[in-house]
C-alpha positions, 0 to 999 in steps of 0.5 A: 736580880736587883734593879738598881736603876729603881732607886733614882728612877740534819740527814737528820733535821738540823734544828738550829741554824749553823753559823760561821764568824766572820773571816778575812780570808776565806776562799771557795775552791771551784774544783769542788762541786760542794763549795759555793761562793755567795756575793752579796751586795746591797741590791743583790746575791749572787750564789755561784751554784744554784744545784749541788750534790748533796753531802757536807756544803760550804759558802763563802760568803763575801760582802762587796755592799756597804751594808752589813749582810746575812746569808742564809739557806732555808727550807723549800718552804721559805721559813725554816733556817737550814743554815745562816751566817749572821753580821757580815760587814762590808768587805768581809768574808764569812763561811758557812759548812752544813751538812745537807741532804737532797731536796729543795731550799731556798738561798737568800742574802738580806743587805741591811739584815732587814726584811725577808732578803734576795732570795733565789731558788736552791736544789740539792741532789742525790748523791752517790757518795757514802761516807764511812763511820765507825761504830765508836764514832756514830755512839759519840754522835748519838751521844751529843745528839741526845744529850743537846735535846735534852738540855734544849727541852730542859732549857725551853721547859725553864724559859715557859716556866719563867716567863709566865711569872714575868708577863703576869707581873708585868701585866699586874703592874708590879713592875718591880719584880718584873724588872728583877725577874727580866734578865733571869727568866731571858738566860734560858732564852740566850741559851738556845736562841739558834734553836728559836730561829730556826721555827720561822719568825719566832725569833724576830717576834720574841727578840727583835731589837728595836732598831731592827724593826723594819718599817711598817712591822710591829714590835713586839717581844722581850725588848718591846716590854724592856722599853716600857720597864725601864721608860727613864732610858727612851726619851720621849718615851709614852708609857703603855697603857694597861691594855697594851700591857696584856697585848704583848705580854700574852703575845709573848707568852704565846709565842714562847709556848710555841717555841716549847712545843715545837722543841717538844716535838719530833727534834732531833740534831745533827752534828753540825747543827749542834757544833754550828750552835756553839758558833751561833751563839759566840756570833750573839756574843759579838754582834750584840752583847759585847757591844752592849746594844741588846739591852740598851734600856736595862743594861743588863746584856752581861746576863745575855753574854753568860747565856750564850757562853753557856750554850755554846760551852754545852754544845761544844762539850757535846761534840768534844769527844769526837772532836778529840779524835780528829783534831786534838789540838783545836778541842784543847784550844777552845778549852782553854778559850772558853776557860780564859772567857769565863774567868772575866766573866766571872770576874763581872758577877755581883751578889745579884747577877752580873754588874750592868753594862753601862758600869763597865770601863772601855779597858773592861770592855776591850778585855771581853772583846778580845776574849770573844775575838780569841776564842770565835776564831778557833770556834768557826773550825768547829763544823769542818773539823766534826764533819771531817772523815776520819 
């Protein structure tokens, strides 16, 4: 990309976290003993069962709180995102449906989306009931899991690739190339994000944006060095030194190899992981992107937008064929959704990428929210509408 700013200076392991946008109105039904409702407030989470059997879980999450919450369910170890729902404001409802197997887990809500949440134990148990799939419907499943792996490998084999041409230039001082480089080598990261987040604190260490850190964490990551890149955004900025430059460039580096080695690991999908993927990645869209708050020092957030749109695009189109058996009518409508987003996204692309965030109109601006918006609430039924029985 061009920096224009130079011139003036799952029960197979479900390996993303599943995530539902925000809705008004959903209700959980107490008759079942699969649907849980979660309250969240400012200073607690009240979970309304804290043992269910296992098999396909619903939460609905409300926040009754003035801060914007998450919920998640993680692995018994505390660590793992087994499930999250993400930007819940105050008043709101969100759903989250996961496919879980018996065993151990941990709930928790995070008021403020900071620190490590209220968290309470969760247990899972054996249960009796068999659900029937055909032959055809398990090839169709076998086929998204597989394909998904792929493209998570291959997109994680890119962003190692990548990201190694932009510390060493980063640490050499060019930063000229550096900044051309940052949005391009970032996209492989945007694409498989949900996937980062579930390996532990690998994606607070490589994302976190600045005000989210929480008091007394380091900062580190893609947007520590944005800041130091594009120091005429932060006022009052103290540029890094050389020495602080190799610090968090390795400590990327390092972290994204890990990331690849984990996805080159024993990683394998679910359905639901991978159709709760695509809603994850919408939610980025529209918690940061749309807003123009993820890239708030090089403005270029429409190249993060592309990236997550594409990653949800491949992971419903995973899960298209099978959707087309069980509820023709909503696998039409996120076609066209996706297809009406593109169009304004395109509509942004430049010889060099994308126009920055910053050039945007507010009409322009409201165009690419109403289109999220449009297309995020036909996308929060993907999960139920693939796990549903035939």
């Amino acid at each position: 990309m061009l920096n224009r700013k130079l011139a003036v200076l799952v029960p197979i392991l479900v390996a993303g976290p599943l995530l539902a946008s925000c809705t008004e109105n959903t209700k959980a039904d107490d008759s079942d003993p699969r649907s849980i409702q979660v309250v969240s407030s400012d200073d607690g989470c009240d979970v309304s069962k804290v043992e269910v059997p296992a098999g396909t879980l619903t939460f609905d999450v409300t926040n009754s709180g003035s801060k914007v919450t998450e919920f998640y369910l993680l692995a018994e170890d505390g660590l793992r995102i087994v499930g999250e729902v993400e930007n819940i404001g105050a008043n709101l409802n969100s759903r989250l449906t996961v496919a879980v197997p018996e065993g151990n887990y941990v709930t928790a809500c995070k008021p403020g989306m900071k620190g490590d949440g209220i968290r309470a134990d969760f247990a899972v148990t054996a249960s009796d009931e068999k659900v029937e799939v055909s032959a055809d419907e398990q090839a169709q499943i076998d086929q998204a899991s597989a394909n998904y792996l792929a493209y998570v490998q291959d997109q994680s084999d890119q962003l190692l690739t990548e990201t190694t041409k932009f510390v060493n230039l980063y640490k050499a001082g060019k930063d000229d190339e550096a900044r051309a480089l940052y949005a391009d080598a970032r996209v492989h990261w945007e694409r498989i994000e949900p996937v980062a987040e579930s390996f532990g604190n690998l994606d607070p260490l490589m994302d976190l944006r600045e005000a989210d850190v929480a008091d007394g964490d380091d900062w580190t990551g893609w947007h520590r060095i944005e800041k130091d890149l594009w120091p005429e955004e932060a006022k009052g900025y103290r540029a890094m030194t050389p020495k602080e430059r190799k610090f968090y460039a390795d400590d990327l580096l390092e972290n994204t190899k890990k990331l690849d080695k984990q996805v080159d690991g024993d990683l394998s999908f679910t359905v639901d992981g991978i159709a709760n993927g695509a809603t994850a990645l919408l939610e980025e869209v529209a918690s940061g992107k749309v807003t123009g708050e993820e890239e708030i020092w090089s403005h270029t957030d429409l190249w993060d937008f592309q990236a997550n749109v594409d990653g949800a695009r491949v992971a419903f189109e995973g899960v298209k064929a099978l959707l087309e058996t069980k509820d023709p009518e909503l696998a039409k409508t996120l076609t066209d959704r996706f297809a009406d987003l593109q169009k304004l996204l395109d509509a942004q692309k430049t010889d060099d990428g994308f126009t920055y965030y910053d050039e945007l109109s507010p009409a322009e601006v409201k165009q690419l929210s109403n289109a999220v918006n449009a297309l995020a609430e036909p996308l929060s039924k993907l999960t139920g509408a693939v796990l549903a029985r035939s």
